[in-house]
C-alpha positions in Angstrom: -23.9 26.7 15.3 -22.2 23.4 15.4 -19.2 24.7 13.8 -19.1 26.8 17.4 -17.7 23.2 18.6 -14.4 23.4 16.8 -11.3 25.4 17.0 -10.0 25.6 13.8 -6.1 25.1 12.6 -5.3 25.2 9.1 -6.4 24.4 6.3 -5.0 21.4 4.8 -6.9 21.1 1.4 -9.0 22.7 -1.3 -11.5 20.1 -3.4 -13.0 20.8 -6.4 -16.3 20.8 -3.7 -14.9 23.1 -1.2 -12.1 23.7 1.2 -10.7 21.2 4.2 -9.8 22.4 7.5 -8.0 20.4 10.1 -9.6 21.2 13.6 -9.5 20.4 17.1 -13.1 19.5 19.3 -13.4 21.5 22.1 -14.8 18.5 24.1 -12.8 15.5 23.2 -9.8 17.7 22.5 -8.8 15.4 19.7 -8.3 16.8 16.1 -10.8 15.9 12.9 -10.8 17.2 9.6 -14.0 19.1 8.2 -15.0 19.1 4.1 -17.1 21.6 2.8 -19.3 21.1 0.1 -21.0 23.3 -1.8 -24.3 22.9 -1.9 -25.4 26.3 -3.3 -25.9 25.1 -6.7 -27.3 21.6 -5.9 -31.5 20.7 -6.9 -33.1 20.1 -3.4 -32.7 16.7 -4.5 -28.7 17.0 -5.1 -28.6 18.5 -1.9 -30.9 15.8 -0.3 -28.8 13.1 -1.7 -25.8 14.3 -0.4 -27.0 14.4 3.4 -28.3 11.1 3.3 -25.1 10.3 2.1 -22.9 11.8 4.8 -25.4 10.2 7.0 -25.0 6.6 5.7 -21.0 7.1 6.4 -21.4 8.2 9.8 -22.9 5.3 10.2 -19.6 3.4 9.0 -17.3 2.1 11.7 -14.3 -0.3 11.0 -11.0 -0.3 12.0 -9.7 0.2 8.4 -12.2 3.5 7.2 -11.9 7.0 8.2 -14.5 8.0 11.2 -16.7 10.3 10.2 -17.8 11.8 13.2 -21.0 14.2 12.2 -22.8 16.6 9.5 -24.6 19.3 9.4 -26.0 21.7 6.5 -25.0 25.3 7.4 -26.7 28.5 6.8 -24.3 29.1 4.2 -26.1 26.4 2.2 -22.4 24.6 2.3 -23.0 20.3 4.1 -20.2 19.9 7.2 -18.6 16.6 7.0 -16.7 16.0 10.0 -13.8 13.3 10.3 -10.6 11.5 11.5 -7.8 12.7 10.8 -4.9 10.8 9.5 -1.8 12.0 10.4 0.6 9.6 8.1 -1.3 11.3 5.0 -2.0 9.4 1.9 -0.6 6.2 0.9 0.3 7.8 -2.5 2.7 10.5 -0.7 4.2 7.6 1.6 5.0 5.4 -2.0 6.6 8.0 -3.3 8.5 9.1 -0.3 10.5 5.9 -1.1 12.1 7.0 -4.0 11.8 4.1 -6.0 13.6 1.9 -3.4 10.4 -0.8 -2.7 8.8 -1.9 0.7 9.1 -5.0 2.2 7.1 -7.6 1.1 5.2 -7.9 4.7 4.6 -4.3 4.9 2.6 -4.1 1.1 0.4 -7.3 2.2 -0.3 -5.4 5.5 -1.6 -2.8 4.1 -3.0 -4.8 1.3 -5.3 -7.1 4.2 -6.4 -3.9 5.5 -7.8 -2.4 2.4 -9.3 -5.5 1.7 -11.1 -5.2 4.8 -12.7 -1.8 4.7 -13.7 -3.1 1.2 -15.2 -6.3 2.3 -16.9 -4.3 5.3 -18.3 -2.0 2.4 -19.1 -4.5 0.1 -21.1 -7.2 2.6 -23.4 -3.2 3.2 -23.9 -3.1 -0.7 -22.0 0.2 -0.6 -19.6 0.3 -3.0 -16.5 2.5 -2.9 -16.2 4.2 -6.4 -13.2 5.8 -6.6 -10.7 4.0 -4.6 -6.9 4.9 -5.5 -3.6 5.6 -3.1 -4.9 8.9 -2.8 -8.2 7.9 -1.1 -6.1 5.8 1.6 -4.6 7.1 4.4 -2.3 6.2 7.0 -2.5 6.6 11.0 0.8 7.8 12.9 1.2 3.9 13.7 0.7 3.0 10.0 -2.5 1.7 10.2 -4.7 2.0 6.7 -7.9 3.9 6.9 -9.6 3.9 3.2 -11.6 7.4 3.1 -13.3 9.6 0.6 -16.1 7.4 0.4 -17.9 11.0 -0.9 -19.4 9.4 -4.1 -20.2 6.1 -2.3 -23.6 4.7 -3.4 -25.9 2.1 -1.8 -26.6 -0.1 -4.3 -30.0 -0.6 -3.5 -30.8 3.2 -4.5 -29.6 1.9 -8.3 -30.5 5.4 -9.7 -28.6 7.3 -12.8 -26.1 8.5 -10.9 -24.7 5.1 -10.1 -23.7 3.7 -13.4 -21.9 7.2 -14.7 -18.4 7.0 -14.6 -16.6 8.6 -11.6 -13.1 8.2 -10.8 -9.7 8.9 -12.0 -9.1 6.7 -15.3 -5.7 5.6 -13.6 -8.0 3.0 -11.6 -11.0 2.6 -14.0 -11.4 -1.7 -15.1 -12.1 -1.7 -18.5 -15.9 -2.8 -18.3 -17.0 0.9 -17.3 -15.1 2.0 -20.6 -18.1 0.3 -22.5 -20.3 1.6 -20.5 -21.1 -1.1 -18.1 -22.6 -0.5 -14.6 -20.1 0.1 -11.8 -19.9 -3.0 -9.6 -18.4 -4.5 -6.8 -15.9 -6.5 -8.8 -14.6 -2.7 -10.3 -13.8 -1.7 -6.8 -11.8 -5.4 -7.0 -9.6 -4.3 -9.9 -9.1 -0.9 -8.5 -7.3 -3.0 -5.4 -5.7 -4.6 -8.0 -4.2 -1.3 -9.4 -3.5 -0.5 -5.6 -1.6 -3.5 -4.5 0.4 -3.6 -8.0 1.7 0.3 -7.3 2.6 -0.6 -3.3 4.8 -3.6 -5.0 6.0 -1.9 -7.7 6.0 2.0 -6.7 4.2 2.1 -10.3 0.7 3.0 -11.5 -0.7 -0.5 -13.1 -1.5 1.4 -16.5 0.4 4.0 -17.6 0.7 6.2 -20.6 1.2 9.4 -21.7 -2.8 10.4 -22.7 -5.7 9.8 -22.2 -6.5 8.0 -25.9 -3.5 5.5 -24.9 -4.1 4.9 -21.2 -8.0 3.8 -21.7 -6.8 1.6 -25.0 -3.8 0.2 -22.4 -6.8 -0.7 -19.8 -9.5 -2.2 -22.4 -6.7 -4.2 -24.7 -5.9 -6.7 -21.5 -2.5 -6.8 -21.6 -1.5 -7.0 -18.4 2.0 -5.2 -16.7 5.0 -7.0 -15.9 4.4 -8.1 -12.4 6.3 -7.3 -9.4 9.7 -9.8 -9.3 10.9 -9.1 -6.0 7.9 -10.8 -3.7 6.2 -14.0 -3.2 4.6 -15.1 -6.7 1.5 -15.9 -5.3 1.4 -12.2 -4.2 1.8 -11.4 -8.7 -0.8 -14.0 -9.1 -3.2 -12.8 -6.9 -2.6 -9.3 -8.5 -2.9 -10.6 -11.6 -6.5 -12.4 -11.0 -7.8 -8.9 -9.5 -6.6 -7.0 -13.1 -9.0 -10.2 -14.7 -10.5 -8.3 -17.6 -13.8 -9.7 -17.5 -15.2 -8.6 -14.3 -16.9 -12.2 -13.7 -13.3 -13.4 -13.6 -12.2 -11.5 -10.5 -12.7 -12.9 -7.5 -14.6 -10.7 -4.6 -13.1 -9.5 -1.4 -13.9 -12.2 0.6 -12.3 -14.5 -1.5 -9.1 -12.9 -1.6 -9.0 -12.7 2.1 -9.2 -16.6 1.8 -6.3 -17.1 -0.4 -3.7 -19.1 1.3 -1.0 -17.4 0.9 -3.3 -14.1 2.3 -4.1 -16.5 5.5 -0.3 -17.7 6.0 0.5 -14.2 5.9 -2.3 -13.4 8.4 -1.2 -16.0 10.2 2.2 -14.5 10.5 1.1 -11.1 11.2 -0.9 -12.7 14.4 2.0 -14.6 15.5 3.9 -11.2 16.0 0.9 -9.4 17.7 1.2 -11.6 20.6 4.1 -10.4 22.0 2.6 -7.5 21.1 -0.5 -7.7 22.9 1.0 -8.6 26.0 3.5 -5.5 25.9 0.7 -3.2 25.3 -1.1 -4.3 28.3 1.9 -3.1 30.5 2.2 0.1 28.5 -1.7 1.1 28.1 -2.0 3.7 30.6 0.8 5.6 28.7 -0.4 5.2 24.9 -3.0 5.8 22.7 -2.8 1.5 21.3 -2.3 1.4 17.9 -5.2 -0.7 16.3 -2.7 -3.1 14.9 -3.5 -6.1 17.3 -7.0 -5.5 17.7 -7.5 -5.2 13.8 -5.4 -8.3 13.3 -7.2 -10.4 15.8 -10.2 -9.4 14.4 -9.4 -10.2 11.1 -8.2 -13.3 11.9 -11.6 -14.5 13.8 -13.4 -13.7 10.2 -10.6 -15.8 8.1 -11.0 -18.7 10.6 -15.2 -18.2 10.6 
């Protein structure tokens, strides 16, 4: 069987689908992660679904999104998903690693551009992401941001039942899929939103101590106090993302065109090419971190 190609490590997860088991390729030596699902209880067209799903991430490849590598339905009736593995973990562990005492400023817009990336890269596919939160995006050993779990992913074209019924955890939920409303690009907006306000703030957006009170602190529009500590224009754009009304939210690819995004891009460019030139000396030696090359190509689609 496929799974023949694998030497397996640990296991470094159990899902509500299925365990997770980090491995090591026999071939390319390097180390992936493998999800089980469960298909035994699935309708053939559950099961169906699902494989044309893996296969429609496979097909993924940007800097800023977890590789998956390959999949394969096993005689076990369980579907293989094979992919990169992240060794800095999640970004929720890494925010709460510092104990309240917040990044700087550059760092949370880093990270910030990156996820808006993988978005945008998602978004210009019609796939949307469903269910992104700081648990869904994880760090490289050189702090780079891959956004992952794109499991419940769903082409928008194939508008079937499944798409507009509400997945996700209700910390990063916009208000318009409280009443109902189709899940849309601009939901995957104010889930950044909630994402960018708890890297500034070490804070969920919405907060409260059940269920009843944290959907009524979502829908009522109130907005949270925003970060003091950064750039306002970084609160403001936070702010415009959290828009109730989901026609009020700008898209990805106008947030990457914000000025004070593009200065900051700018910046981050400036610094990568020193950086460039050092890793050309030291490139026989390391695996490069995809900093510069992600950069760079982030900044040929701001100035396009």
């Amino acid at each position: 069987t496929m799974m023949n190609n694998y030497i397996f490590i640990r296991v470094v997860g159990k899902g509500s689908y299925g365990e997770v088991n980090l491995v090591k390729h026999k071939t390319d030596r390097k180390q992936y992660v493998i999800k089980k699902l469960n298909l035994t209880t699935s309708s053939k067209r559950e099961r169906r679904s699902a494989e044309q799903e893996a296969q429609l991430l496979s097909q993924l490849r940007h800097p800023n999104i977890v590789t998956y590598r390959e999949s394969w339905e096993g005689d076990d009736c369980q579907l293989y998903i094979v992919m990169g593995f992240c060794e800095g973990g999640d970004l929720y562990h890494r925010l709460k690693q510092q104990k309240g005492e917040l990044l700087p400023e550059r760092q949370v817009v880093e990270w910030f551009v990156q996820i808006a990336m993988a978005l945008q890269y998602l978004h210009e596919r019609n796939i949307l992401h469903r269910d992104l939160k700081t648990q869904n995006i994880f760090l490289t050993k050189t702090n780079i941001i891959k956004v992952g779990d794109l499991g419940i992913a769903r082409v928008l074209e194939n508008q079937n039942d499944m798409a507009s019924t509400l997945i996700g955890t209700p910390y990063y939920m916009s208000p318009e899929l409280f009443s109902n409303k189709p899940y849309n690009h601009k939901s995957d907006v104010w889930a950044l939103g909630c994402c960018v306000y708890e890297m500034s703030t070490l804070k969920h957006a919405f907060n409260a101590k059940d269920m009843n009170s944290l959907v009524y602190r979502i829908v009522e529009g109130k907005l949270p106090q925003m970060p003091s500590r950064y750039d306002l224009q970084l609160g403001e754009l936070i702010k415009c993302m959290l828009c109730r009304r989901p026609e009020d939210r700008p898209d990805v690819k106008l947030i990457l065109r914000q000025p004070y995004i593009k200065q900051q891009i700018a910046m981050f460019l400036e610094a990568t090419k020193d950086l460039e030139s050092t890793e050309k000396l030291l490139q026989p030696l390391l695996p490069t971190p995809v900093s510069s090359k992600v950069l760079v190509h982030i900044g040929g689609q701001i100035r396009a």
